[in-house]
C-alpha positions in Angstrom: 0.0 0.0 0.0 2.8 2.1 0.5 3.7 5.0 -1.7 7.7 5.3 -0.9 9.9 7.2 -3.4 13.0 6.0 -4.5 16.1 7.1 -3.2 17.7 8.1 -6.2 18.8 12.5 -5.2 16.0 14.0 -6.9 13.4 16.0 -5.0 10.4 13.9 -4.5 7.1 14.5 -6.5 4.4 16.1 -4.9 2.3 14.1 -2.8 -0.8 16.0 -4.7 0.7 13.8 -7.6 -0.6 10.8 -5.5 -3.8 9.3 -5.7 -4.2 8.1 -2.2 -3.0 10.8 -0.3 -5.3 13.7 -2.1 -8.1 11.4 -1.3 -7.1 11.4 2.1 -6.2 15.1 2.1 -10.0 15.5 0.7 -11.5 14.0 3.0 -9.8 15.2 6.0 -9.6 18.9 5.0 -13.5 18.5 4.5 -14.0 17.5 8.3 -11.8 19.9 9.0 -13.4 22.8 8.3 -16.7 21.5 9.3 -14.7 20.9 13.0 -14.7 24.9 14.0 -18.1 25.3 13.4 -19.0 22.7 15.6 -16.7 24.0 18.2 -18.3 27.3 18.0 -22.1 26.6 17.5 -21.9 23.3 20.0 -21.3 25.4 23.0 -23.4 28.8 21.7 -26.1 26.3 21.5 -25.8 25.3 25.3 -24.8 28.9 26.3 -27.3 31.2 24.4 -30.0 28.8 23.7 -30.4 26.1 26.5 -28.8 28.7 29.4 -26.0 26.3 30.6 -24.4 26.9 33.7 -20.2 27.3 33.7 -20.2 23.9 34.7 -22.8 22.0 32.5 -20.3 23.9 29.9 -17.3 22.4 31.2 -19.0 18.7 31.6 -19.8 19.7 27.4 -16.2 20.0 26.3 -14.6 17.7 28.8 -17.6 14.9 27.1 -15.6 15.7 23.7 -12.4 13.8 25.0 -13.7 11.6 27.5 -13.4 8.8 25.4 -9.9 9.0 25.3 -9.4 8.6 28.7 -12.3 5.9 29.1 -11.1 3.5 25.6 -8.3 5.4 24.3 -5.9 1.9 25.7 -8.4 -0.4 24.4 -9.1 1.0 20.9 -5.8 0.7 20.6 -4.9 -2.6 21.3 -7.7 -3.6 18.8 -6.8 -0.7 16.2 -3.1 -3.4 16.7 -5.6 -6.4 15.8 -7.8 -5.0 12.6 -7.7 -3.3 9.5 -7.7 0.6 10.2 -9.5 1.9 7.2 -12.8 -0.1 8.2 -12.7 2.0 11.4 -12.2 5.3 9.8 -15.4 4.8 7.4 -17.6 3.4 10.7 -16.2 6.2 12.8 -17.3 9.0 10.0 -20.7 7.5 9.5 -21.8 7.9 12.9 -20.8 11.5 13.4 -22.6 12.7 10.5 -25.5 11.3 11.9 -25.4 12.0 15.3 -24.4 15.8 14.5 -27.6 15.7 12.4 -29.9 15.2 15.0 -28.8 18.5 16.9 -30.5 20.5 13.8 -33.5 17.8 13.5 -34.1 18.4 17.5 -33.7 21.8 17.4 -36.7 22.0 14.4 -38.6 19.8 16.4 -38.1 21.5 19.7 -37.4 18.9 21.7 -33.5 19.7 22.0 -32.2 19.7 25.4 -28.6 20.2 27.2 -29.1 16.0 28.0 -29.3 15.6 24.3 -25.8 17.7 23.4 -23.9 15.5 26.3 -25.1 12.7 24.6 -23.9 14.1 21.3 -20.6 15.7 22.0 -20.0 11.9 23.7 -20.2 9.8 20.6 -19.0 12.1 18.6 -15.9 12.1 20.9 -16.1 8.7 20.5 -15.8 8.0 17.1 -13.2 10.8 17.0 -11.2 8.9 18.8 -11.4 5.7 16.7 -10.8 7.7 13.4 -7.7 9.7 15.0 -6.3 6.5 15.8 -7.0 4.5 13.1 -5.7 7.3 10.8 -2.4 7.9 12.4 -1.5 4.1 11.9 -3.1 3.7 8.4 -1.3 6.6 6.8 2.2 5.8 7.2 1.2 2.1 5.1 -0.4 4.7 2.9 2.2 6.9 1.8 5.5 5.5 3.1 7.2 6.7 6.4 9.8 8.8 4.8 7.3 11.3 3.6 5.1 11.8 7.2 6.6 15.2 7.6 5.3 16.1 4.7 2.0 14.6 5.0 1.5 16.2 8.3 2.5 19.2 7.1 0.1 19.1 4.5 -2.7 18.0 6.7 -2.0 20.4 9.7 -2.1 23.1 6.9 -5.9 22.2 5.7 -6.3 22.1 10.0 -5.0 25.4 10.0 -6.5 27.1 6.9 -9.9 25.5 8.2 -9.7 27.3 11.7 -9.2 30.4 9.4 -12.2 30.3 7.4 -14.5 28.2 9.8 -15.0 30.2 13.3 -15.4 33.3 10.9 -18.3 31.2 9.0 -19.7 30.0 11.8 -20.3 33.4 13.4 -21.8 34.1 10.1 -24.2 31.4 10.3 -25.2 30.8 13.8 -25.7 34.9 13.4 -28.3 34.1 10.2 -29.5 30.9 11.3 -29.3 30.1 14.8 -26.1 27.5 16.2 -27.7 24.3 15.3 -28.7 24.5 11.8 -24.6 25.6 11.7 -23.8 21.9 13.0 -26.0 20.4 9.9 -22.5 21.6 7.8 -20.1 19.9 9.9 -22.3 16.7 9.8 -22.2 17.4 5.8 -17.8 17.0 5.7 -18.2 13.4 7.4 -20.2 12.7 4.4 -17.5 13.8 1.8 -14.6 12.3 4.5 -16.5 9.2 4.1 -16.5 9.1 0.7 -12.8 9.7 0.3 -11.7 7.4 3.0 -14.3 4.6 1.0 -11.8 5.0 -2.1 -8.8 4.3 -0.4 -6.8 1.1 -0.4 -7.6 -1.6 2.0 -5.5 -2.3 4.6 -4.6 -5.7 6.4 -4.6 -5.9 10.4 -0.8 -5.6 11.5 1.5 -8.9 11.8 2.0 -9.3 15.8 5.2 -9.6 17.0 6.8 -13.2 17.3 5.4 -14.6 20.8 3.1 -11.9 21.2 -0.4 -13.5 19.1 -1.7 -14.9 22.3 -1.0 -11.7 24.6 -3.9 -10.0 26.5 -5.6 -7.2 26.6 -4.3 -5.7 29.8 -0.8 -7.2 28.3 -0.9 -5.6 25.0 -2.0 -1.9 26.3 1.5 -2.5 28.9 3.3 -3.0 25.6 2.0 0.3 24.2 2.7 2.1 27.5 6.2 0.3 28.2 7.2 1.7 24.2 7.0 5.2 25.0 8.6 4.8 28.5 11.4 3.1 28.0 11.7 6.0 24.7 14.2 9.3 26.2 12.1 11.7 24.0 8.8 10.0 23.5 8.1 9.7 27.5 9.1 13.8 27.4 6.9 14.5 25.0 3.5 12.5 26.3 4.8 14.4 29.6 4.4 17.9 28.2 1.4 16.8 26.0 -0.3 15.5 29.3 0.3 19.1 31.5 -0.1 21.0 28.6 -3.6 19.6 28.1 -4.4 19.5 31.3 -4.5 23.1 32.1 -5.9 24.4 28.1 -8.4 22.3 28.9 -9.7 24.0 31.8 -9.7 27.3 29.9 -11.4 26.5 27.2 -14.0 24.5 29.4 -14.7 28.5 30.4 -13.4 30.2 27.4 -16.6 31.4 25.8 -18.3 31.8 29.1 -15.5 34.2 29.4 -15.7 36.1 26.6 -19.9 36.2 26.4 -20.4 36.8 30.1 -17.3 38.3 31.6 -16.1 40.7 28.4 -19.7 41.0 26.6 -18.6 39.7 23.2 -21.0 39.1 20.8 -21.4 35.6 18.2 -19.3 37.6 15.9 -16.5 39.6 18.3 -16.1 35.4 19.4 -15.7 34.4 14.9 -13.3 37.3 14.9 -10.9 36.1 17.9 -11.1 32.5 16.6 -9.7 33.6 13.2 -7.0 35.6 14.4 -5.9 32.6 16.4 -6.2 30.2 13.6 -4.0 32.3 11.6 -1.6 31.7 14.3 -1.6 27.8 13.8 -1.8 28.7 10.1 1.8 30.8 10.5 2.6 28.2 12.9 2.5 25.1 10.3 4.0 27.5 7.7 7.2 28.0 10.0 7.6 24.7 11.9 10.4 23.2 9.7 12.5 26.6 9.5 12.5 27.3 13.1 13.4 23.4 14.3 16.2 23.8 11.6 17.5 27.3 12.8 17.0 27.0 16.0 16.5 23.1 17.1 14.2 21.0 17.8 14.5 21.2 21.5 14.9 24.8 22.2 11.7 25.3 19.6 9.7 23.0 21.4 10.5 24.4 24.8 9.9 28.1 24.0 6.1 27.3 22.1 5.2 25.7 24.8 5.5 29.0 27.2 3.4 30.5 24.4 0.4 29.5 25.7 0.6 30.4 28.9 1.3 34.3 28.0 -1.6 34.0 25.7 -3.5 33.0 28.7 -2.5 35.4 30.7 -2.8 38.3 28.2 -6.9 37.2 27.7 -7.3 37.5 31.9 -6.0 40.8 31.7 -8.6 42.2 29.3 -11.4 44.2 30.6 -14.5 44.8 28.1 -15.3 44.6 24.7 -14.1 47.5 23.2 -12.6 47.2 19.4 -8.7 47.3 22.2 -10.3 44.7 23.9 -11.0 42.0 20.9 -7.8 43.1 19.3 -6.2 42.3 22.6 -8.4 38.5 23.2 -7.2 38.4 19.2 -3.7 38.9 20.0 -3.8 36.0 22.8 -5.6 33.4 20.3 -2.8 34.1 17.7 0.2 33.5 20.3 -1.8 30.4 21.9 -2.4 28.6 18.5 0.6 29.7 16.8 2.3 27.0 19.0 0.3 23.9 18.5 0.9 23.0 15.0 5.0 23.1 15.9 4.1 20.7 18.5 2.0 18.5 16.7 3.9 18.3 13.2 7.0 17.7 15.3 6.2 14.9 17.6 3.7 13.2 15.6 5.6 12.6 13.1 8.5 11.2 15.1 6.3 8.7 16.9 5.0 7.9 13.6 8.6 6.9 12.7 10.0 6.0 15.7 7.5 3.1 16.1 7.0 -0.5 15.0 3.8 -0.6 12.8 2.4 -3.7 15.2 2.7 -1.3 18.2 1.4 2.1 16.5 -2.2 1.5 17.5 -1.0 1.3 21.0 1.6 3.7 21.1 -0.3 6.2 19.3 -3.5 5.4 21.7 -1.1 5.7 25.2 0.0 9.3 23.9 -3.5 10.3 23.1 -5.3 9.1 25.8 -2.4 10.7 28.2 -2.9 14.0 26.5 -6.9 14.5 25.8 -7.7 12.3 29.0 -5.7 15.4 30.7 -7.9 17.9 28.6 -11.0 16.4 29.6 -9.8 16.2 33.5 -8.9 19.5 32.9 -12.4 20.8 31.5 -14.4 19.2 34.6 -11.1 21.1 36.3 -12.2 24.6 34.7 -15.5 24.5 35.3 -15.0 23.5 39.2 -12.6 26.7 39.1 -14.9 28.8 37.6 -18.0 27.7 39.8 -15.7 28.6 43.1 -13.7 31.2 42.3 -15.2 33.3 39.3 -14.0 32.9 35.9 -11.6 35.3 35.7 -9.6 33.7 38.3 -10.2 30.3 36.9 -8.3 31.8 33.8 -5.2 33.3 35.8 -5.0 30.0 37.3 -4.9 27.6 34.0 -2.8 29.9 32.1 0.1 29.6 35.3 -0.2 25.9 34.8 0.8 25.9 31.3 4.2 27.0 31.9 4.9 23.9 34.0 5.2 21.6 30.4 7.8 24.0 28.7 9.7 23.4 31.8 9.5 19.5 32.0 10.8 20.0 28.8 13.5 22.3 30.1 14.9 19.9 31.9 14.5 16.6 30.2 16.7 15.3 27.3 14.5 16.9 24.6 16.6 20.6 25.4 19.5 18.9 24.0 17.6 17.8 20.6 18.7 19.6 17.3 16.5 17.1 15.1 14.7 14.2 15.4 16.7 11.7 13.1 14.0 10.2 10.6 14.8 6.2 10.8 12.6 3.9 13.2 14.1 2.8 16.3 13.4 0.3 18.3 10.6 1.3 21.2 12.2 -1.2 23.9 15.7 -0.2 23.6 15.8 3.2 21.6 18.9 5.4 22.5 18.6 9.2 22.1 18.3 10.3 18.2 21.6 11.7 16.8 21.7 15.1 14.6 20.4 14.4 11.1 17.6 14.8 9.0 14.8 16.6 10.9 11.3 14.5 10.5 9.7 18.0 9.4 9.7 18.5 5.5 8.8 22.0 4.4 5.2 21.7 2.3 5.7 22.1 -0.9 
């Protein structure tokens, strides 16, 4: 199934030139876009229209990655046992039409905030299986030399999506209401299905010699024993975990914030969004010159202090004046200009770094650890916000952000100049030597 160029000191074609990864590409930059409109209209819908409190709020986003903190092991030992593909066209199915009832109830009026947990829920759900599924089917897909690049891509379409989709969803929850908005981002599962349906099968993984009989309980120690016995992988998961942890609280109170504490409107809230996907967008765009100019480690460590003085720029703003939203704008920007560095950077490298019969597992572990901290850290927000006011809740998750760039201060990664591009072994992998950096420029 694999796509791999030939060594032969020629620059590689485009990866548009391939088939199978502009059908992916399709599919996914579909659901992407649809993705911010959700995560705008979903909680206006339980804010403006159903009157949730700051808490039902944070029990609505921590429901969106629950799951990974609930199955994230299990899925994947069996994403290690099956055919990945399968899951990605099940996974899209069901979100386009569970995100289709939220419209259907609304015109009914029988929508309620029971109905949205239940919603956000299995929608987390299956986003959890497709994340999963797709992070171990691509590099079968299109060859592991070229994952830089492929993330690159793909983070780009994230990024250009986050551009364009909180504007357009201001637009349309302003015209329409919040719930007919969620009827589009049911609409891109249907295209993502489509795309994923052309793709090449795929076979479950070979298991490791000895390891066909292994349990489950066994096979998820596997998964976790790969990424601690790794010196960068365990430093990464480690900084993913805290970093999560404490975003997640803010956002659990981040529109609460900006509708009830500032007095932003639908379309003040589109505006900031934008900004602060044109962050990510500059972000993606600049990933592989600053890790080369400036190294891997000391890039890491630095974007992830950015979101803590993001953070802490948004709790000092008082009112929505036009100074005030350029000011909230300003703070998206910084914030999201730092995740696609992360991202691009360590994904990839786990993508290389690790057997294909443990990627289920590894990739699961690292997930789980990260958005089972966001979810904690949602249920976190919203207890803050309940007992202290939500301005303090937002002084007190952007000081906890700062504590991942420091665990990566002092951890091996500070060291890193690039993350050399040839698998290692997960059980027994010695630090990566300067090389070629697993981030590609996009083409």
């Amino acid at each position: 199934m694999s796509q791999d160029v030939a060594s032969t000191g020629k620059k590689p074609a485009s990866l548009f030139r391939q088939r199978n990864f502009v059908l992916l590409w399709t599919g996914q930059s579909a659901s992407m876009l649809g993705s911010p409109i959700t995560y705008v209209a979903m909680p206006l819908t339980a804010v403006l229209l159903l009157h949730a409190t700051p808490m039902e709020a944070g029990v609505l986003v921590a429901l969106e990655t629950l799951p990974f903190l609930l199955f994230g092991l299990f899925a994947g030992v069996m994403l290690d046992r099956r055919a990945r593909r399968s899951v990605m066209i099940v996974a899209d199915v069901v979100r386009a039409v569970v995100l289709a009832w939220v419209p259907v109830a609304y015109w009914l009026d029988v929508l309620n905030i029971a109905q949205l947990f239940v919603v956000v829920f299995v929608v987390g759900v299956m986003r959890m299986f497709f994340d999963l599924a797709t992070q171990s089917y691509t590099p079968g897909l299109i060859g592991r030399d070229r994952l830089g690049e492929a993330n690159a891509k793909l983070e780009l379409s994230g990024s250009t999506a986050q551009v364009v989709g909180p504007g357009a969803a201001g637009l349309l929850v302003s015209a329409l209401s919040a719930p007919v908005a969620i009827a589009v981002d049911a609409a891109t599962y249907v295209l993502s299905f489509l795309t994923v349906a052309g793709l090449p099968a795929d076979e479950a993984p070979k298991p490791q010699p000895g390891a066909e009989n292994l349990s489950v309980w066994a096979s998820i120690r596997e998964g976790f024993a790969a990424i601690v016995r790794h010196p960068l992988l365990r430093w990464f998961t480690t900084a993913a975990l805290i970093i999560n942890l404490f975003s997640g609280a803010l956002t659990s109170v981040f529109f609460l914030y900006m509708l009830r504490v500032l007095g932003m409107g639908s379309k003040q809230i589109g505006l900031v969004l934008a900004v602060g996907s044109i962050g990510a967008l500059v972000g993606v765009l600049l990933v592989g010159r600053l890790t080369e100019r400036f190294g891997v480690g000391p890039t890491l460590i630095l974007t992830m202090a950015l979101p803590g003085m993001g953070y802490l720029l948004l709790a000092a703003v008082h009112g929505h004046s036009p100074a005030a939203v350029a000011a909230v704008a300003a703070s998206s920007f910084v914030v999201q200009f730092s995740i696609p560095i992360f991202n691009v950077t360590v994904v990839s490298f786990r993508q290389v770094s690790t057997p294909d019969e443990l990627l289920g597992r590894v990739n699961a572990t690292a997930r789980t650890c990260a958005l089972g901290a966001f979810s904690l850290g949602s249920l976190l927000g919203g207890a803050l916000a309940s007992g202290t006011g939500l301005r303090t809740a937002v002084v007190l998750a952007a000081s906890g952000t700062f504590l991942a760039s420091l665990a990566l201060l002092f951890s091996p990664v500070r060291t890193v100049r690039s993350l050399g591009a040839s698998s290692t072994d997960s059980d027994s992998a010695p630090a990566p030597e300067p090389g070629p950096t697993v981030q590609e420029q996009s083409s």
